[in-house]
MIDREN-769609 format. One line per 10 residues: their letters; for each residue x, y, z of C-alpha. Coordinates in nm, 2 decimals. Example, Ala and Ser with C-alpha at 12.3 -4.5 7.8 and 13.67 -1.06 7.14 Angstrom:
AS) 1.23,-0.45,0.78  1.37,-0.11,0.71
This chain:
XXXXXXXXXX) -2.45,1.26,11.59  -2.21,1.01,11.75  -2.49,0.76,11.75  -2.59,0.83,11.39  -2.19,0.75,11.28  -2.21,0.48,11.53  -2.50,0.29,11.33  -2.31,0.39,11.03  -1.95,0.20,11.10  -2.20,-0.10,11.21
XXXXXXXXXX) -2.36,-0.10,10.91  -2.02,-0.11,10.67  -1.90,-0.39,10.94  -2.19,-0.62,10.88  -2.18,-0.53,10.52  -1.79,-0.61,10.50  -1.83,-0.95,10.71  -2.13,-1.05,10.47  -1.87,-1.01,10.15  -1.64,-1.19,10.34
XXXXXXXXXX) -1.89,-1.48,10.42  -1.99,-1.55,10.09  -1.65,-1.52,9.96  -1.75,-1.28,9.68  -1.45,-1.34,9.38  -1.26,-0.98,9.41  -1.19,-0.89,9.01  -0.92,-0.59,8.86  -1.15,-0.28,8.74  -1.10,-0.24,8.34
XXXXXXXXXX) -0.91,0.08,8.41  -0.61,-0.11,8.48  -0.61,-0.29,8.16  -0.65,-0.04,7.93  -0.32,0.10,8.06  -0.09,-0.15,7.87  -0.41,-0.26,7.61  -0.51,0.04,7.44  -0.59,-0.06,7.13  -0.78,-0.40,7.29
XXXXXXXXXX) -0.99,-0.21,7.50  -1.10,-0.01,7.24  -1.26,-0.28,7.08  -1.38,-0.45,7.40  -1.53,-0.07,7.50  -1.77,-0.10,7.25  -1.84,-0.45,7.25  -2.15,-0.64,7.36  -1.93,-0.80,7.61  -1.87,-0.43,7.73
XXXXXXXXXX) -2.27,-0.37,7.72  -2.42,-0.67,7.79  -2.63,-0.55,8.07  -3.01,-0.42,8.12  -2.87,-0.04,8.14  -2.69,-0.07,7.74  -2.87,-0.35,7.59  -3.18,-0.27,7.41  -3.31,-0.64,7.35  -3.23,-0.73,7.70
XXXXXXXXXX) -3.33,-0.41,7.91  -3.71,-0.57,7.69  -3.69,-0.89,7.83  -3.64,-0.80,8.17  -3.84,-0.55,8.17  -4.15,-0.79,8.14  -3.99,-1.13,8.31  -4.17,-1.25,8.59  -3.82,-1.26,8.79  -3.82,-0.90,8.74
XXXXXXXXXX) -4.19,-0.83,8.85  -4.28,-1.08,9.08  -3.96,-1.23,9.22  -3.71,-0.91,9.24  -3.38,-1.13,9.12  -3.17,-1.09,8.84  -3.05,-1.47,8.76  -2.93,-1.33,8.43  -2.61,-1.19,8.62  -2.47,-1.54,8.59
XXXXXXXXXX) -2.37,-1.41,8.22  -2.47,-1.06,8.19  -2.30,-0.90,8.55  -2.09,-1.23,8.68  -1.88,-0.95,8.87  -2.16,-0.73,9.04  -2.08,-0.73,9.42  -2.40,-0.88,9.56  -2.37,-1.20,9.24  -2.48,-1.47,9.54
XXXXXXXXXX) -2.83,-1.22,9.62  -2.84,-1.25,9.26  -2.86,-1.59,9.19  -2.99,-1.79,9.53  -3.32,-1.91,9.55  -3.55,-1.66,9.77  -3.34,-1.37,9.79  -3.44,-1.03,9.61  -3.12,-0.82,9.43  -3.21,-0.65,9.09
XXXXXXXXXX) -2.96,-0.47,8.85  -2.93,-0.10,9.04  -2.81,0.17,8.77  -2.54,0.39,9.08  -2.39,0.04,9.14  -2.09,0.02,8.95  -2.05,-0.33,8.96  -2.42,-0.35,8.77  -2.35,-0.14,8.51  -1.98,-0.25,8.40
XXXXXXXXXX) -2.09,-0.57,8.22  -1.89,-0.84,8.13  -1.47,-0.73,8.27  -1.20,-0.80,8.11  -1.00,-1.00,8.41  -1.41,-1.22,8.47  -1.31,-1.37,8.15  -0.95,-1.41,8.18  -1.00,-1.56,8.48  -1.23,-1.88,8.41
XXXXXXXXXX) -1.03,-2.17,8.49  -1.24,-2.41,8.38  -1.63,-2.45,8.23  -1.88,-2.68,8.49  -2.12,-2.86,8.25  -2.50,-2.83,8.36  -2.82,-2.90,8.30  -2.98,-2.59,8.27  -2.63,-2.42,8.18  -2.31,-2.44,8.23
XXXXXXXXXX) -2.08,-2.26,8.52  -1.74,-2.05,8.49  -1.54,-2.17,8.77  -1.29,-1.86,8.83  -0.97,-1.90,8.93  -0.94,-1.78,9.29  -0.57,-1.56,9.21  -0.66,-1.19,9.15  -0.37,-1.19,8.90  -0.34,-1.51,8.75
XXXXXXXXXX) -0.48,-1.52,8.38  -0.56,-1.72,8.12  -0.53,-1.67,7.72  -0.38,-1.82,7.40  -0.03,-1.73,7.45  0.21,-2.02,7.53  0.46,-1.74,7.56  0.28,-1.42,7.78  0.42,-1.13,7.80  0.52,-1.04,8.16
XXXXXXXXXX) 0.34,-0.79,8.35  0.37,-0.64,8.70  -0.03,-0.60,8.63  -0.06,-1.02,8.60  0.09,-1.33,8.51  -0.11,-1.53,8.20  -0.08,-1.87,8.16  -0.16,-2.05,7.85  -0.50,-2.24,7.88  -0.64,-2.52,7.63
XXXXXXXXXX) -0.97,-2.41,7.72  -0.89,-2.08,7.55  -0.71,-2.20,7.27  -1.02,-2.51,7.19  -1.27,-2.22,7.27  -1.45,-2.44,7.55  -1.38,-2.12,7.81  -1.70,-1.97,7.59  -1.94,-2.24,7.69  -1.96,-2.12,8.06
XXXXXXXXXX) -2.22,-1.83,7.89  -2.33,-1.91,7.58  -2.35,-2.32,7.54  -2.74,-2.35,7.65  -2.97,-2.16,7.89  -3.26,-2.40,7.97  -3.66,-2.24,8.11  -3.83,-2.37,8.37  -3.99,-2.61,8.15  -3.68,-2.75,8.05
XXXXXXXXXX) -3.63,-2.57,7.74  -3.29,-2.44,7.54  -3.42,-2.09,7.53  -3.08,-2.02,7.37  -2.90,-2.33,7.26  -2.51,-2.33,7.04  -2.56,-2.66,6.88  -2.19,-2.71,6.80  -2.05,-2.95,6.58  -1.68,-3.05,6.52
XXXXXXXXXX) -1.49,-2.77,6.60  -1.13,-2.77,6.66  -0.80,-2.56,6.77  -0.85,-2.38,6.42  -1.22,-2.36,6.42  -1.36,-2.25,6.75  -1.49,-1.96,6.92  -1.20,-1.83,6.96  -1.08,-1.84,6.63  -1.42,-1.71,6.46
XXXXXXXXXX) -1.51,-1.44,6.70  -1.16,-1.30,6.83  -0.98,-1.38,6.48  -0.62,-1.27,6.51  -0.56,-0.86,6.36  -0.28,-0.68,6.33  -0.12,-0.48,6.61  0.04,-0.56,6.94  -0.12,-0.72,7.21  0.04,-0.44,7.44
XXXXXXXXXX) 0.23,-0.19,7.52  0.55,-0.36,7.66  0.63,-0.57,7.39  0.55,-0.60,7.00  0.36,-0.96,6.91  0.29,-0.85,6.53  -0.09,-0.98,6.58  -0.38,-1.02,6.88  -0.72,-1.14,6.91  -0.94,-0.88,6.84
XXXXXXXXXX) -1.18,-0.80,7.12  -1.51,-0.65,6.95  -1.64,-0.98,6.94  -1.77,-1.01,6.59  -2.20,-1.11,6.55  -2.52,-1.04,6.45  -2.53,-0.68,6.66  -2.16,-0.57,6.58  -1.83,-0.59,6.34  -2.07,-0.92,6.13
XXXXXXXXXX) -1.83,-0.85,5.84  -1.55,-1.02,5.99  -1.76,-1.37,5.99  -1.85,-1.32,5.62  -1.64,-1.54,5.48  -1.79,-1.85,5.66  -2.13,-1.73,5.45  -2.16,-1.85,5.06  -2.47,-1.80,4.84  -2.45,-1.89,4.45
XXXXXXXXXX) -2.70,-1.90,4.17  -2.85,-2.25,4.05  -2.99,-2.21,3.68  -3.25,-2.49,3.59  -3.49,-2.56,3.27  -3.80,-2.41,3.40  -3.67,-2.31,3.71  -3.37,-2.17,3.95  -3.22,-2.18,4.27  -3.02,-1.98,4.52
XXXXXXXXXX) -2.83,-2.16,4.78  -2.67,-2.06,5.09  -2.37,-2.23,5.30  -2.32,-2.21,5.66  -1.95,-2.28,5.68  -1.97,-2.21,6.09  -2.04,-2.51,6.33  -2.33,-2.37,6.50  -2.70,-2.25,6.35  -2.69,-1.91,6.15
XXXXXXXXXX) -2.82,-1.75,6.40  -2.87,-1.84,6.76  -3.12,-1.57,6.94  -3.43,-1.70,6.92  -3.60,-1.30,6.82  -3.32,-1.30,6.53  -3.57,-1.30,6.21  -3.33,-1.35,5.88  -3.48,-1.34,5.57  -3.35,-1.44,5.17
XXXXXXXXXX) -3.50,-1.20,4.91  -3.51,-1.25,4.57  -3.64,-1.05,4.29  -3.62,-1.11,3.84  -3.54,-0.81,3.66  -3.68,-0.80,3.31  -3.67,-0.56,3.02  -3.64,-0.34,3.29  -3.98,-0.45,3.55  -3.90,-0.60,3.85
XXXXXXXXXX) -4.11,-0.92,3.99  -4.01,-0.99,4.36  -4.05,-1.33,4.47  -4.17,-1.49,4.77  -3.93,-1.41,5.10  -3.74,-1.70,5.24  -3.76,-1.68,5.64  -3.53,-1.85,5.83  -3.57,-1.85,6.23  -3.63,-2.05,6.51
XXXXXXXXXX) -3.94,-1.99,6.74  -4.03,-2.16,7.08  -4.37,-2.11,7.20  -4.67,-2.30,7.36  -4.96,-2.50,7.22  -4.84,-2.42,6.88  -4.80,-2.03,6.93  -4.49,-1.81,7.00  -4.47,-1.69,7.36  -4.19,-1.51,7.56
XXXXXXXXXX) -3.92,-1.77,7.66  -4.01,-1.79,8.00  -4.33,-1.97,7.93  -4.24,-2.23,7.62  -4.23,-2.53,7.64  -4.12,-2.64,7.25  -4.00,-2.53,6.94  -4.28,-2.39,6.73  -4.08,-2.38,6.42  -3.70,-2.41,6.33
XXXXXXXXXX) -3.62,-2.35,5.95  -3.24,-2.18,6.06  -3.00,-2.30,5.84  -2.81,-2.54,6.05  -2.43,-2.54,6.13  -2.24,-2.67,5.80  -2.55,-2.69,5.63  -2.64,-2.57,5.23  -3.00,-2.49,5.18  -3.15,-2.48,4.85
XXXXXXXXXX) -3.45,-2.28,4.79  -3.66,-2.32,4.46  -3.80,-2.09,4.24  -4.06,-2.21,4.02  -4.02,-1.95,3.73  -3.86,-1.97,3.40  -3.59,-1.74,3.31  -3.47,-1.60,3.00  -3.12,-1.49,2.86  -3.07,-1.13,2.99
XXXXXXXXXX) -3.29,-1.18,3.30  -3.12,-1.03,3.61  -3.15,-1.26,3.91  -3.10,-1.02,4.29  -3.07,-1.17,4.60  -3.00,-1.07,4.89  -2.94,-1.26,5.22  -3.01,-1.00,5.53  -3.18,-1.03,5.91  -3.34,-0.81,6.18
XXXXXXXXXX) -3.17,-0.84,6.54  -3.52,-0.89,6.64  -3.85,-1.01,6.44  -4.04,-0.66,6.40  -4.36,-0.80,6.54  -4.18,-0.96,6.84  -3.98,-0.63,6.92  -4.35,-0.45,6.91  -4.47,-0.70,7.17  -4.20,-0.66,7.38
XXXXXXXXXX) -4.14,-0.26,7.33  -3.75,-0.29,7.27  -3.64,0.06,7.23  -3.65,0.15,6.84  -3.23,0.18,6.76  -3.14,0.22,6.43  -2.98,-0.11,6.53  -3.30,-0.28,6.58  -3.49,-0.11,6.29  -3.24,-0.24,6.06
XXXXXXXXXX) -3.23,-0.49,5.81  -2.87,-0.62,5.83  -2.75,-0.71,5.48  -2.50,-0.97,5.46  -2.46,-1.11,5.11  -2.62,-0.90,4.84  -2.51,-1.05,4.48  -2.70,-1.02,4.10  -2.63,-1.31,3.84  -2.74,-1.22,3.48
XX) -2.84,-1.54,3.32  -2.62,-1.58,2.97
């Protein structure tokens, strides 16, 4: 028995003196935030932030499931983004080690905290992505406010990074393959202090940011997009009728900086259909998506090496499409601008679990013009 507890204080020794070694960043569990931000971790609870690992996310848990790091290399690079605070995040991500997500390791399962985010200092520009360097004080963190509000928790100090929404880019600027790829690419454009990330995906909503001091608004921490709360981000969507002789059109404007939609499995689709004397004639569907792939094909993202097709409607950009049929006075004219979180044929292939989520067609403009 002594022997046995012996080997066992040895054990948590070595295991201690590794942490120490590789200097493992030590983080505040979310447990402590929601004490004095309620209502903010409410929204952040059920955020993809919040589920952004293999355990809660469908699309990913897919992926994973049949990448070759999974199968043949045992290690899960994907924690860069997806569990930057799991304890063993160097196993993770160096070369020849072996460290997959473990589902009784809370530091796996947590996803993305609250004080990982608040704590990049700075975004490290790379070539097959970019870095969050964190700062190295438990409690020092960043955010919007030029005027915090003091805690006993933390001190925040005000950061441009936050405010220009360049703290986002550690994660979701570009994620090259080994072929040298953007598997997932944000293509920015001009953005600026009042059209960022930032601005767009936390936009400011009524309440207090917490409970020691009213601020009359916050940055709301659902983190609007294609999986959850899309109606906030509405408003940078416009679609209108275009009446011709022989003819019409229905355009659509991406008022974002950045493509529609970024995933590369996002499938969205325009449908249009001419109601007359009371028959319906649906036209042909408008896809918009962007597919990488091989020798002309779509394959999973591990193994292209180009961009098969790309007919997304581009940051800032108004496409047009044509209808080649004539309509008369009375004619009814629905459309209807919607997508599917992933292509049906490519969630088949890659057997993401059937959530209503995934099943769905998302609708996000759906608008009938009579023609006078």
């Amino acid at each position: 028995m002594k022997i046995k507890i012996l080997l066992l204080l040895l054990a948590i020794q070595a295991s201690t003196l590794v942490a120490q070694v590789k200097n493992e960043p030590d983080f505040a569990a979310n447990i402590t935030c929601k004490k004095c931000h309620p209502e903010i971790y409410k929204e952040y609870e059920g955020s993809m932030h919040k589920n952004s690992t293999v355990f809660n996310n469908a699309l990913h848990k897919a992926v994973w499931d049949k990448h070759p790091s999974n199968l043949k290399k045992e290690q899960y690079k994907c924690a860069k983004c997806h569990t930057p605070t799991a304890d063993n995040i160097s196993d993770m991500l160096e070369a020849g080690m072996k460290a997959i997500p473990d589902a009784t390791n809370e530091t796996h399962t947590e996803g993305i905290l609250c004080a990982y985010c608040h704590r990049i200092e700075s975004v490290e520009t790379g070539l097959m992505s970019n870095t969050n360097k964190i700062h190295p004080e438990k409690k020092d963190y960043y955010g919007t406010r030029e005027k915090p509000i003091r805690s006993r928790e933390h001190y925040q100090k005000y950061s441009e990074n936050f405010k220009n929404g360049q703290v986002c880019m550690g994660c979701h600027s570009h994620k090259k393959n080994k072929e040298k790829l953007d598997v997932c690419v944000t293509d920015m454009g001009e953005v600026n202090a009042d059209n960022n990330c930032i601005t767009c995906h936390m936009p400011q909503v009524k309440g207090d940011v917490s409970t020691k001091g009213e601020t009359g608004t916050y940055a709301f921490h659902g983190f609007p997009g294609a999986n959850l709360h899309k109606e906030k981000l509405l408003h940078y969507i416009n679609m209108n009728f275009i009446q011709a002789e022989k003819s019409f059109k229905v355009s659509i404007g991406n008022k974002s900086p950045h493509n529609m939609m970024l995933h590369p499995m996002r499938h969205t689709e325009l449908r249009v259909s001419v109601e007359r004397n009371g028959e319906v004639q649906e036209m042909k569907k408008e896809v918009f998506k962007r597919v990488i792939g091989k020798d002309a094909k779509g394959t999973p993202p591990w193994l292209a090496n180009e961009v098969v097709q790309d007919t997304m409607i581009k940051g800032k950009e108004t496409r047009e499409v044509v209808y080649n049929k004539e309509l008369q006075k009375g004619d009814k004219v629905h459309a209807v601008l919607g997508y599917y979180l992933v292509e049906p044929e490519v969630a088949k292939k890659f057997a993401v679990k059937e959530t209503e989520n995934i099943k769905k067609f998302h609708i996000l403009k759906d608008e009938t013009y009579t023609v006078e």
